[in-house]
N, CA, C and O atoms as a Tripos MOL2 file, in Angstrom:
@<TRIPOS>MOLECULE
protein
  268   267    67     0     0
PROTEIN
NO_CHARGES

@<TRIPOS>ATOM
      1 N          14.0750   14.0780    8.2550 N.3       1 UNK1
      2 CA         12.9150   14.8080    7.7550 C.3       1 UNK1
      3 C          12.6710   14.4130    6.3000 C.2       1 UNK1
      4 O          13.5660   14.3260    5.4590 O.2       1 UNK1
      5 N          11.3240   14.1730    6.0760 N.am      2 UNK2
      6 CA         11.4040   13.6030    4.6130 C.3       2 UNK2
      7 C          11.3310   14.6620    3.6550 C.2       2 UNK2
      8 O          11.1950   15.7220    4.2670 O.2       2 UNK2
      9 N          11.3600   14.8280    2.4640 N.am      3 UNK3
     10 CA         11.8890   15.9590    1.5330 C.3       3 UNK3
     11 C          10.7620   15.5400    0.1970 C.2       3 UNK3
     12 O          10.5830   14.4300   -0.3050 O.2       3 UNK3
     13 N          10.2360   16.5970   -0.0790 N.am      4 UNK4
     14 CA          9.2030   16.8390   -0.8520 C.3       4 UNK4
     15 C           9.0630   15.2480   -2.5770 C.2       4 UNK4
     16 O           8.0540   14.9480   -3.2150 O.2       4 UNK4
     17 N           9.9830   14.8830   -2.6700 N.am      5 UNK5
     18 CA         10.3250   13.6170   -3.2450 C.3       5 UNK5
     19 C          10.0600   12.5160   -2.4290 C.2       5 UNK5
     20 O          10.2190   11.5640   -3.1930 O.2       5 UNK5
     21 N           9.8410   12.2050   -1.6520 N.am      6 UNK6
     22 CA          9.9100   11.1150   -0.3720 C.3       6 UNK6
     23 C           8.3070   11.0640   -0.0040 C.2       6 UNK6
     24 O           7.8810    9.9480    0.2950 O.2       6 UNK6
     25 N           7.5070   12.0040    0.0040 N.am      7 UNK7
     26 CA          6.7090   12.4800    0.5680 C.3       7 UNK7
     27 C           5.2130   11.6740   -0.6890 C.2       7 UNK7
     28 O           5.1300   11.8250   -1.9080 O.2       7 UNK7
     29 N           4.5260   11.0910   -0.0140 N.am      8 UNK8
     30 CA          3.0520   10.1940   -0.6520 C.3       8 UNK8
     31 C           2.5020   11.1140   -1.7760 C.2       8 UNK8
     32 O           2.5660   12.2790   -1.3830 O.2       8 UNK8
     33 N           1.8840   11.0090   -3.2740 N.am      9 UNK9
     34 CA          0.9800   11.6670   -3.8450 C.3       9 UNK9
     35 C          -0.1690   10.9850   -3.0920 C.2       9 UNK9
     36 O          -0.5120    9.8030   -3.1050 O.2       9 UNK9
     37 N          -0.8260   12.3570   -2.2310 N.am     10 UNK10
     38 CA         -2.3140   11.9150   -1.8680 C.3      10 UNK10
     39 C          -3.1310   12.0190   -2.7130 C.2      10 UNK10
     40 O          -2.8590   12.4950   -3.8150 O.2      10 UNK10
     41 N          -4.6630   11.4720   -2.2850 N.am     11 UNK11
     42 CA         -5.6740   11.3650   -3.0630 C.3      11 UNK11
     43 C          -6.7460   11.8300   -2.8630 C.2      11 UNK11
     44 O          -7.2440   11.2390   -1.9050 O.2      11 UNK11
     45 N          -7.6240   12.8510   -3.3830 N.am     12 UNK12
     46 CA         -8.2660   13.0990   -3.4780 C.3      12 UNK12
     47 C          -9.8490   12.7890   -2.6130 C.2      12 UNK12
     48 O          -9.9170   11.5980   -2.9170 O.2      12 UNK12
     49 N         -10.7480   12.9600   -2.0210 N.am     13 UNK13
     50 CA        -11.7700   12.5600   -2.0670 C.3      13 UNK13
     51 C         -12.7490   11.7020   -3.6100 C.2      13 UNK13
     52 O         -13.4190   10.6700   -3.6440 O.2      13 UNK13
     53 N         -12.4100   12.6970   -4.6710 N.am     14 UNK14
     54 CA        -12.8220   12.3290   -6.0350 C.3      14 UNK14
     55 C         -11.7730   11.1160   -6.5970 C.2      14 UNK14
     56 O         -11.9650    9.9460   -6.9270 O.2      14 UNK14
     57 N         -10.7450   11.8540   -6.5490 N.am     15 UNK15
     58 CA         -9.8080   10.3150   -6.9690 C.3      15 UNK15
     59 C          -9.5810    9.0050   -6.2890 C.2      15 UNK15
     60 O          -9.0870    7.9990   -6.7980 O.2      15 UNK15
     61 N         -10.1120    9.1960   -4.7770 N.am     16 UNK16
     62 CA        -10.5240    7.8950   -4.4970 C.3      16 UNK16
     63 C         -11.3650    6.8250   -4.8050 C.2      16 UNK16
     64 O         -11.2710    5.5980   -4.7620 O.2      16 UNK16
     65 N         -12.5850    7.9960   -5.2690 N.am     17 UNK17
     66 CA        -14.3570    7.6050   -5.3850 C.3      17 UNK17
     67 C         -13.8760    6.8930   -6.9510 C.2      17 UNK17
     68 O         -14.1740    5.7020   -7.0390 O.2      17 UNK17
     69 N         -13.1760    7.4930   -8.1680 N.am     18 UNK18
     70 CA        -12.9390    7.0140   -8.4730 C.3      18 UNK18
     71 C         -12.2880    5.3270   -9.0650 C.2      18 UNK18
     72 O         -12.6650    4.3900   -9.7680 O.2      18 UNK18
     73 N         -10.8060    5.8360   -8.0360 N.am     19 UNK19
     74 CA        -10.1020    4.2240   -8.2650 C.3      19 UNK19
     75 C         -11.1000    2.9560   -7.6200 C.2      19 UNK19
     76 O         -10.8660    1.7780   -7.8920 O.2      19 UNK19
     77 N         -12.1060    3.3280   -6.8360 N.am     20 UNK20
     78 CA        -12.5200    2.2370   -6.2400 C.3      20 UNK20
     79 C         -14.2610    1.9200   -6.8740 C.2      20 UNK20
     80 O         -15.1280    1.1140   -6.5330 O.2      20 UNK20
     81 N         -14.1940    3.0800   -8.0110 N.am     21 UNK21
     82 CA        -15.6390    2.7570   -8.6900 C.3      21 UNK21
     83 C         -16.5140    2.9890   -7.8620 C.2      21 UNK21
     84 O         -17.2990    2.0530   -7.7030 O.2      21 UNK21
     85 N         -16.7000    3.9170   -7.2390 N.am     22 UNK22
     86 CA        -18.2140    4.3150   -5.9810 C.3      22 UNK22
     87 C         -17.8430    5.7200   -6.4200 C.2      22 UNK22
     88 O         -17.0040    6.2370   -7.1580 O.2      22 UNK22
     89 N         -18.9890    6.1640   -5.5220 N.am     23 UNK23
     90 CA        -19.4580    7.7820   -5.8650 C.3      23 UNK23
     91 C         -19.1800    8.4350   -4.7720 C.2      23 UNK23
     92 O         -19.5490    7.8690   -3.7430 O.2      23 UNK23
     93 N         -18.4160    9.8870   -4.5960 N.am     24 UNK24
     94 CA        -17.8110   10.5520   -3.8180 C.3      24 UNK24
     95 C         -18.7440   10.7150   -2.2640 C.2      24 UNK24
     96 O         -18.3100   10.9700   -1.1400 O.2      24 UNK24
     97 N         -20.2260   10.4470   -2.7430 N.am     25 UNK25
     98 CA        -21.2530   10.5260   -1.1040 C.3      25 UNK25
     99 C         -20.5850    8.9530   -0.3440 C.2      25 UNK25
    100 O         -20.5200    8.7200    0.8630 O.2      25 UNK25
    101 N         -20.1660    8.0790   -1.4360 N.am     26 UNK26
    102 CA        -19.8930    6.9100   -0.1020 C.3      26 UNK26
    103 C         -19.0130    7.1550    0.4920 C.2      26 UNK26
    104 O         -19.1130    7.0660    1.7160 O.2      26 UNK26
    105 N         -17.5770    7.6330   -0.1910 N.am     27 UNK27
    106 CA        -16.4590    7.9470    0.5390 C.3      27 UNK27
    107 C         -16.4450    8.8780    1.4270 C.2      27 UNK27
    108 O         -15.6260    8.8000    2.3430 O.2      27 UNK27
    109 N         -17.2850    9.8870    1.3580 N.am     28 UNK28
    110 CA        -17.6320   10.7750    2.2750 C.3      28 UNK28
    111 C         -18.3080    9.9140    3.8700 C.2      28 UNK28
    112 O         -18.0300    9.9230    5.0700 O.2      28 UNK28
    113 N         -19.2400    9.2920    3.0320 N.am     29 UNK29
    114 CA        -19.7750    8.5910    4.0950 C.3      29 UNK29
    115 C         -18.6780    7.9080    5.2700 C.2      29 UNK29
    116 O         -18.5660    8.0660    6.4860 O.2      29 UNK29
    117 N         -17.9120    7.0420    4.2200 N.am     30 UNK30
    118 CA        -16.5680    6.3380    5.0190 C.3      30 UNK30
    119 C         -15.7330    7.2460    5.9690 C.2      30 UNK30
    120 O         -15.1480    6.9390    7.0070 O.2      30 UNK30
    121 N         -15.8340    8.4450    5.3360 N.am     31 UNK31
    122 CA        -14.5990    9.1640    6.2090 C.3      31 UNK31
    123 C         -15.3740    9.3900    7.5120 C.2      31 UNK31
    124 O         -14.8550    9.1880    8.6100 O.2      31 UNK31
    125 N         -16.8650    9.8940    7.3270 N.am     32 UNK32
    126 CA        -17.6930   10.6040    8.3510 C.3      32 UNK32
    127 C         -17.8280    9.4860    9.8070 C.2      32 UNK32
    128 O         -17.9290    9.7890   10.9950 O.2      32 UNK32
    129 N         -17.7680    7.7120    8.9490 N.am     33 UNK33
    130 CA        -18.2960    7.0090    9.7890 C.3      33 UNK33
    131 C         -16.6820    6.5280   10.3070 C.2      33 UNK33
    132 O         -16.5190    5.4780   10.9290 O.2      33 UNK33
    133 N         -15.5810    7.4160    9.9700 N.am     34 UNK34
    134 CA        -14.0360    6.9370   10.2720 C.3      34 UNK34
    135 C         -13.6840    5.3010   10.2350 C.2      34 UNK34
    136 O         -12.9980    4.6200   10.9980 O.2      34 UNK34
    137 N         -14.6040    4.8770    8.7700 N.am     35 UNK35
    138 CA        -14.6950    3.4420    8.3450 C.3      35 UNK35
    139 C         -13.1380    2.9370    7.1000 C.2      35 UNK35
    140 O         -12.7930    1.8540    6.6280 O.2      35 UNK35
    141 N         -12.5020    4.5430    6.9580 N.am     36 UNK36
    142 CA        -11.2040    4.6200    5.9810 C.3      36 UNK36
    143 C         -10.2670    5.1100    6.3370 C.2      36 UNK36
    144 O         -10.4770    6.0800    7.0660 O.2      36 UNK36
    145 N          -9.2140    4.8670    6.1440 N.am     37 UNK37
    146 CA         -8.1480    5.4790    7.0330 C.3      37 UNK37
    147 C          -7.8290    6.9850    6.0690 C.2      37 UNK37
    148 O          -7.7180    6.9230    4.8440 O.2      37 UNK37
    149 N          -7.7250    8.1270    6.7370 N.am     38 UNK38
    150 CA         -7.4700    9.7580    5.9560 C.3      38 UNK38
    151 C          -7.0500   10.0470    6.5480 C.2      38 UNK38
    152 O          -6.9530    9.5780    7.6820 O.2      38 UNK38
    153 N          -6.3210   11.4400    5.9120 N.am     39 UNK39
    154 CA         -5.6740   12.2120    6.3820 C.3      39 UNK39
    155 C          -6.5920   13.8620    6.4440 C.2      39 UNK39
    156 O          -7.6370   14.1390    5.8560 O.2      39 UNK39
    157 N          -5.9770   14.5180    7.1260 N.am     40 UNK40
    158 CA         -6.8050   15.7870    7.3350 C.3      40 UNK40
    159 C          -5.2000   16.8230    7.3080 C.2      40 UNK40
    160 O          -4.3100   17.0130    8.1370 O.2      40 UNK40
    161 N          -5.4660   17.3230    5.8400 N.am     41 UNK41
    162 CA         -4.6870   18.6520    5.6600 C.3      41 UNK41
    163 C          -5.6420   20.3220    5.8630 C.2      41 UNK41
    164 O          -6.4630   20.8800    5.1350 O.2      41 UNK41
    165 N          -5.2130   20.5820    6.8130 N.am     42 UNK42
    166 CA         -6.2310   21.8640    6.9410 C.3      42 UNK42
    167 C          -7.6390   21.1360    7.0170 C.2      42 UNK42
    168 O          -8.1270   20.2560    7.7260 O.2      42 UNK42
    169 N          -8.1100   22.0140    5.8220 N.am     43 UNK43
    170 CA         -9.5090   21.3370    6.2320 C.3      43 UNK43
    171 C         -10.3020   19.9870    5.0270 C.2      43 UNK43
    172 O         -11.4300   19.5140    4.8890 O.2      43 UNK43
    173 N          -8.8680   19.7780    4.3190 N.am     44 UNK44
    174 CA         -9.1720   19.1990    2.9440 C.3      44 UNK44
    175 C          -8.3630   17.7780    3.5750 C.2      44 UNK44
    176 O          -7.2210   17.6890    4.0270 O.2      44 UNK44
    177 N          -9.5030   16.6450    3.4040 N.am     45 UNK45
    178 CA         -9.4280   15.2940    3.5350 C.3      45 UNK45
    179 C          -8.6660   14.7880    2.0520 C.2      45 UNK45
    180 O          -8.9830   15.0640    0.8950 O.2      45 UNK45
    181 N          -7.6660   14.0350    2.5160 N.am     46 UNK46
    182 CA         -6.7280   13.3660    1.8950 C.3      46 UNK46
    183 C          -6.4390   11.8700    2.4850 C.2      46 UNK46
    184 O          -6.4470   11.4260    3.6320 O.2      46 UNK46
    185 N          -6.1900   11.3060    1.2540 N.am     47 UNK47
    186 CA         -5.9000    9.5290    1.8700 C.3      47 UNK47
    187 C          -4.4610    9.1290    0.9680 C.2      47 UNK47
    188 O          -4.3090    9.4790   -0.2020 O.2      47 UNK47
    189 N          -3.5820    8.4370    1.6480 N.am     48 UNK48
    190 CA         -2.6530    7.6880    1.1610 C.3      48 UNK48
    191 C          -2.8490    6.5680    0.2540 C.2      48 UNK48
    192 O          -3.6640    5.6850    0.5220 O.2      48 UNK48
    193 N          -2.0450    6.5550   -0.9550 N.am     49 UNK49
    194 CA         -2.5730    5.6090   -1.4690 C.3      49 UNK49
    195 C          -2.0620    4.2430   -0.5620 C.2      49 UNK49
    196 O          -2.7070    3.2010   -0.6830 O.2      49 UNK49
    197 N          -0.9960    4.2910    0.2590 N.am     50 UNK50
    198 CA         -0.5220    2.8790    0.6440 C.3      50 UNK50
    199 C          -1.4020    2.3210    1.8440 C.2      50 UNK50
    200 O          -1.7010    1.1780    2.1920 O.2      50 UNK50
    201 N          -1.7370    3.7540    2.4000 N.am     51 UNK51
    202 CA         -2.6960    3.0340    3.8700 C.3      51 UNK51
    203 C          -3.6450    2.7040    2.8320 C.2      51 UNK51
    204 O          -3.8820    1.5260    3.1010 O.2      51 UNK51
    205 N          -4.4020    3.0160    1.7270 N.am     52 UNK52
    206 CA         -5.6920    2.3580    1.3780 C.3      52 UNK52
    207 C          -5.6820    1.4070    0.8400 C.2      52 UNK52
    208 O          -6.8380    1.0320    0.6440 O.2      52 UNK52
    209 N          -4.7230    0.5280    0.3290 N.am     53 UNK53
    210 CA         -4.3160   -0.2320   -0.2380 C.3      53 UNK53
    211 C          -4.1260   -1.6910    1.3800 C.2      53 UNK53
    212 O          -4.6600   -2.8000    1.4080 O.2      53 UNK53
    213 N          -3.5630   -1.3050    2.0380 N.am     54 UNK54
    214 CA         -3.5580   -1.8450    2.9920 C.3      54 UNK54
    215 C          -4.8600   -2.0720    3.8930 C.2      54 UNK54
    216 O          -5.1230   -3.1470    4.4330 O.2      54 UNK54
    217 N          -5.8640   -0.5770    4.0050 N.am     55 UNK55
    218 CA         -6.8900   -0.9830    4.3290 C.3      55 UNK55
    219 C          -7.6530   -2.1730    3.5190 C.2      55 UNK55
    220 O          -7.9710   -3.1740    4.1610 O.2      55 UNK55
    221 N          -7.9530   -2.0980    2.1470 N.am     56 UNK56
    222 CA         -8.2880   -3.0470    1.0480 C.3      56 UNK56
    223 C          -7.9000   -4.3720    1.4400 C.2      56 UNK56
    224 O          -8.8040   -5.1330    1.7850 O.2      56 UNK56
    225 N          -6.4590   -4.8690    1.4510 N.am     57 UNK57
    226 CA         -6.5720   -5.8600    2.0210 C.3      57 UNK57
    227 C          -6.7960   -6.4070    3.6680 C.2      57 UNK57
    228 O          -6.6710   -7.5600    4.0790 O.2      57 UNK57
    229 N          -7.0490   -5.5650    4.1970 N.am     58 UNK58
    230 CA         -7.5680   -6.0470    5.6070 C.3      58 UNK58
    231 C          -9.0050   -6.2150    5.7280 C.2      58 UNK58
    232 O          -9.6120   -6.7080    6.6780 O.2      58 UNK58
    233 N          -9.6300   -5.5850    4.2820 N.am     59 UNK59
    234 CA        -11.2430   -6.0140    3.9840 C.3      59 UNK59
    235 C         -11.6800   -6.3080    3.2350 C.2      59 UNK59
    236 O         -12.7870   -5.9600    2.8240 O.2      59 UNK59
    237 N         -10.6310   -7.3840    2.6090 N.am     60 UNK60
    238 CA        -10.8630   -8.6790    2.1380 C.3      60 UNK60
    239 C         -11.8960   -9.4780    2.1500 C.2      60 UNK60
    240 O         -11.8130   -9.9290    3.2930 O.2      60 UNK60
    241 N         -12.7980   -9.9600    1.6830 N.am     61 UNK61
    242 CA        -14.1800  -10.9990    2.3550 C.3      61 UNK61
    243 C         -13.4640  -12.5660    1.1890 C.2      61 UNK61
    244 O         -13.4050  -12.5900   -0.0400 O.2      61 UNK61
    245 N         -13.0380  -13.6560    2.1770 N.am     62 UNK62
    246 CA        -12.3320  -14.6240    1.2340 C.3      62 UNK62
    247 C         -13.7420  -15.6820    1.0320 C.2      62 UNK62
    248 O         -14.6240  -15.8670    1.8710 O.2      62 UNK62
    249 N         -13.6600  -16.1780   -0.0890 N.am     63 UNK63
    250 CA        -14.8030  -16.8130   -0.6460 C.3      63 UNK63
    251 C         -15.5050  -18.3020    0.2840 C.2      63 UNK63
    252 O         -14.6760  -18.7560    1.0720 O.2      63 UNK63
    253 N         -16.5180  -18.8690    0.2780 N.am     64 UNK64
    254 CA        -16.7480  -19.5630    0.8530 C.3      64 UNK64
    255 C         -16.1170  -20.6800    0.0250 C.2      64 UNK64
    256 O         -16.1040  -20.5830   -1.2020 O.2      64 UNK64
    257 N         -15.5470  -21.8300    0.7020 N.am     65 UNK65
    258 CA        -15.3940  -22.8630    0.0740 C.3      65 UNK65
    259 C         -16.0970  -23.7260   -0.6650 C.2      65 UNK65
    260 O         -17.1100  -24.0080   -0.0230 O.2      65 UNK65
    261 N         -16.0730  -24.3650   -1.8280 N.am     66 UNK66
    262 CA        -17.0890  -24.9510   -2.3070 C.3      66 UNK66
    263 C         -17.5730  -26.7440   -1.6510 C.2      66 UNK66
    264 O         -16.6260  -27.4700   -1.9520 O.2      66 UNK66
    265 N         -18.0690  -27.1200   -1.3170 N.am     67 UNK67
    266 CA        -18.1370  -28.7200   -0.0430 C.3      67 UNK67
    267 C         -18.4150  -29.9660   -1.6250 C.2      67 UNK67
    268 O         -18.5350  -31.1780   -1.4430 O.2      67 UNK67
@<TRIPOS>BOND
     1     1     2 1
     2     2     3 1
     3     3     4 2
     4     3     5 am
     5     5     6 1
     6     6     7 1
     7     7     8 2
     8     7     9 am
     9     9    10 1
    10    10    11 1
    11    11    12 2
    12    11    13 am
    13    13    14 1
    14    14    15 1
    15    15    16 2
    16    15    17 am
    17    17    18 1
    18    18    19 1
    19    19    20 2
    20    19    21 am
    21    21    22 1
    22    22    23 1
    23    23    24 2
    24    23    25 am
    25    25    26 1
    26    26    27 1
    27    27    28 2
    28    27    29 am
    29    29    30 1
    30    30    31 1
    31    31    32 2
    32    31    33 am
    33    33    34 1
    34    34    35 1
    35    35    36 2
    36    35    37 am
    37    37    38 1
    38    38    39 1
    39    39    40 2
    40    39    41 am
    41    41    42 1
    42    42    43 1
    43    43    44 2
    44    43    45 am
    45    45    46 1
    46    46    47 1
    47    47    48 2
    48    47    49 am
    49    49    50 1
    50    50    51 1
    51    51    52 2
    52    51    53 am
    53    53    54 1
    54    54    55 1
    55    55    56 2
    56    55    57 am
    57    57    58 1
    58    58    59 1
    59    59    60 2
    60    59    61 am
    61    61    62 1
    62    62    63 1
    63    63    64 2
    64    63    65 am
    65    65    66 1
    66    66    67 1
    67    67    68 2
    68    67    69 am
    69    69    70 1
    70    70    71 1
    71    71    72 2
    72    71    73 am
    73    73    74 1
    74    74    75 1
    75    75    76 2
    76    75    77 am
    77    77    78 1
    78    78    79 1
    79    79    80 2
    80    79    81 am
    81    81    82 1
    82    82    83 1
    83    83    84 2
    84    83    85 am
    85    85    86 1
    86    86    87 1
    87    87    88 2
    88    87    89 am
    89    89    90 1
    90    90    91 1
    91    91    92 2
    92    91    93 am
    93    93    94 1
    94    94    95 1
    95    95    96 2
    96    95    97 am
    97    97    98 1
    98    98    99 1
    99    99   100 2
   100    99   101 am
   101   101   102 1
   102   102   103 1
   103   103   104 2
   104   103   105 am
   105   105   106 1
   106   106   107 1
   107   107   108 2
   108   107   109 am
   109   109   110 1
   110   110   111 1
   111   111   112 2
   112   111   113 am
   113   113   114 1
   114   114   115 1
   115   115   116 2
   116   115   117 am
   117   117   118 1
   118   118   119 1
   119   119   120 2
   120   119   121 am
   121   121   122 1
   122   122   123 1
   123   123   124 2
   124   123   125 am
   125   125   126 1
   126   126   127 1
   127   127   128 2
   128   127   129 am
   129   129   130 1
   130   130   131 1
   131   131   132 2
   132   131   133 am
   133   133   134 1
   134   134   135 1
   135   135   136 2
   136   135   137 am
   137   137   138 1
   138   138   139 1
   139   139   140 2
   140   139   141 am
   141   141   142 1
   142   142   143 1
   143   143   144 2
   144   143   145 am
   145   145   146 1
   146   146   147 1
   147   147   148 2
   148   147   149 am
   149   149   150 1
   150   150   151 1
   151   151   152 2
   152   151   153 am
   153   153   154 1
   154   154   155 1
   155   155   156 2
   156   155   157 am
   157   157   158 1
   158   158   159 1
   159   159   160 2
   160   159   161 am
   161   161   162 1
   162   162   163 1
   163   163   164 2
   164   163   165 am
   165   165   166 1
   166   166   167 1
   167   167   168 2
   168   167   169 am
   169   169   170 1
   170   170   171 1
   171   171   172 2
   172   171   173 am
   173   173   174 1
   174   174   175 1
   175   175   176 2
   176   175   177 am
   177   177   178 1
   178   178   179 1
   179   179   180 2
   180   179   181 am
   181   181   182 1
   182   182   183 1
   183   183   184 2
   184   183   185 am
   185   185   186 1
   186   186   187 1
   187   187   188 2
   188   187   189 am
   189   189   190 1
   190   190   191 1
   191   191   192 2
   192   191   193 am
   193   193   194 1
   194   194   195 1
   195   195   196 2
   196   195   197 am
   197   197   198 1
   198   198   199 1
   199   199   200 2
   200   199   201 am
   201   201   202 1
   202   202   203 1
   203   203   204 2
   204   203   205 am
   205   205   206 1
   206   206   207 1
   207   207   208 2
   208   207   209 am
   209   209   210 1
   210   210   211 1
   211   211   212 2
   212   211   213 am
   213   213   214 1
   214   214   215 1
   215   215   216 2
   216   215   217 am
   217   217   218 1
   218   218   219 1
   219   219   220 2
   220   219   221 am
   221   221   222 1
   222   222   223 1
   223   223   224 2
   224   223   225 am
   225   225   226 1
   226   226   227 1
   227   227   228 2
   228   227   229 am
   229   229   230 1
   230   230   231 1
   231   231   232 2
   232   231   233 am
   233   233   234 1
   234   234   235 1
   235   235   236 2
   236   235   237 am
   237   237   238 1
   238   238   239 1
   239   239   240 2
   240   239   241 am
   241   241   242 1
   242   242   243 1
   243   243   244 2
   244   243   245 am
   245   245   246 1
   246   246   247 1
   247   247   248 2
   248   247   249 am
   249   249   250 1
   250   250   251 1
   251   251   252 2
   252   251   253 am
   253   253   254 1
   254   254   255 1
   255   255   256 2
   256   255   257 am
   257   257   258 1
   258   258   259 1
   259   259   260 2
   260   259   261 am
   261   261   262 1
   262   262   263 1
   263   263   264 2
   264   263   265 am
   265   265   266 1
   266   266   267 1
   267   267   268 2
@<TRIPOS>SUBSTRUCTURE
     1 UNK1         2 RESIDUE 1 A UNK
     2 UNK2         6 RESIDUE 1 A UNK
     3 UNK3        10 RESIDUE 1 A UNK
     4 UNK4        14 RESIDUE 1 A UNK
     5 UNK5        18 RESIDUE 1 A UNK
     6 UNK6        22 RESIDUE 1 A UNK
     7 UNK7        26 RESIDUE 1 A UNK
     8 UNK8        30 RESIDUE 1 A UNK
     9 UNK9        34 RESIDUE 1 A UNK
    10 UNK10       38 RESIDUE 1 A UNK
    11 UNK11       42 RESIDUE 1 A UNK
    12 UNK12       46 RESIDUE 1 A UNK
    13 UNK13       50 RESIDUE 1 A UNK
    14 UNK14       54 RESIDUE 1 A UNK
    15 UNK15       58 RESIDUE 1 A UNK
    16 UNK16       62 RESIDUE 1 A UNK
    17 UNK17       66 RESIDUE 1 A UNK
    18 UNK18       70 RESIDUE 1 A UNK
    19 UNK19       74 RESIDUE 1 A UNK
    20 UNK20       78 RESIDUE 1 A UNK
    21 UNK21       82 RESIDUE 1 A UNK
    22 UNK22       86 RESIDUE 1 A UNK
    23 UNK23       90 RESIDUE 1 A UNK
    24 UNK24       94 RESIDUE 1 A UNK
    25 UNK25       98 RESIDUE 1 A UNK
    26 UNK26      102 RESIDUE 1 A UNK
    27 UNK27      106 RESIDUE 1 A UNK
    28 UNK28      110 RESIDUE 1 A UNK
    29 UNK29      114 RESIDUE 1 A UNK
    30 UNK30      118 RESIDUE 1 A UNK
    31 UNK31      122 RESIDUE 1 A UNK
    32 UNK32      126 RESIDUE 1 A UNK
    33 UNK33      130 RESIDUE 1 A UNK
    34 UNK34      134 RESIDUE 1 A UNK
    35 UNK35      138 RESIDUE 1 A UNK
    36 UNK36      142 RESIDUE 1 A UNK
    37 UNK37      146 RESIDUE 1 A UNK
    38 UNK38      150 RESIDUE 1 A UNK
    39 UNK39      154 RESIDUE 1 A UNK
    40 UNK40      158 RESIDUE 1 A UNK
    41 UNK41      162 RESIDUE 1 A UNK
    42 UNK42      166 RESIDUE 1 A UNK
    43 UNK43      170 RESIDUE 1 A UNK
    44 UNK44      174 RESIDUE 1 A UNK
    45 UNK45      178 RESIDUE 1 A UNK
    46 UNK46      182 RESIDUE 1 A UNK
    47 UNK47      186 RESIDUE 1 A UNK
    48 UNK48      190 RESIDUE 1 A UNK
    49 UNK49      194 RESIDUE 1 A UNK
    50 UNK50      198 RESIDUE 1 A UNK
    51 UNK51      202 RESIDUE 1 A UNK
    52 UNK52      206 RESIDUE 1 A UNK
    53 UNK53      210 RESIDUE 1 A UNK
    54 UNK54      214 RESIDUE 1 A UNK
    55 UNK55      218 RESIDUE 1 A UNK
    56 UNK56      222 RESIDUE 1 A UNK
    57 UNK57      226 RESIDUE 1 A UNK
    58 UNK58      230 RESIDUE 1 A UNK
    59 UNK59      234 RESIDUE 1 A UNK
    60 UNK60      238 RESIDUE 1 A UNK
    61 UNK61      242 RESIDUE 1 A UNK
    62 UNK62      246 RESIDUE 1 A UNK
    63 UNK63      250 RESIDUE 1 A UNK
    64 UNK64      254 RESIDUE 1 A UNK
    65 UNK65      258 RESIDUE 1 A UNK
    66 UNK66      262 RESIDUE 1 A UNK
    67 UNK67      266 RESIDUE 1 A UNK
């Protein structure tokens, strides 16, 4: 059982909108369109910072090569 030390600081709806420089209606948007990976405590949406970090790099867009 993991023990209150072990356990993720989640993030916010606002402190997400934040770290990622967008405004709390997109992230909302993301959660609504289940386009971000969250968590649901009660009724207050929370995200990991490691799943989002992981989501981030799985949506990656890698540059076109230059010919």
């Amino acid at each position: 059982m993991a023990t209150v030390a072990t356990l993720p600081q989640l993030l916010t709806i606002q402190q997400l909108a934040d770290r990622l420089n967008v405004n709390t209606r997109h992230i909302r948007r993301l959660v609504a369109e289940r386009r971000v990976p969250f968590l649901k405590v009660g009724h207050f949406v929370r995200f990991d910072p490691t799943e989002i970090t992981d989501w981030l790099s799985r949506n990656r867009v890698a540059p076109l090569r230059a010919q």
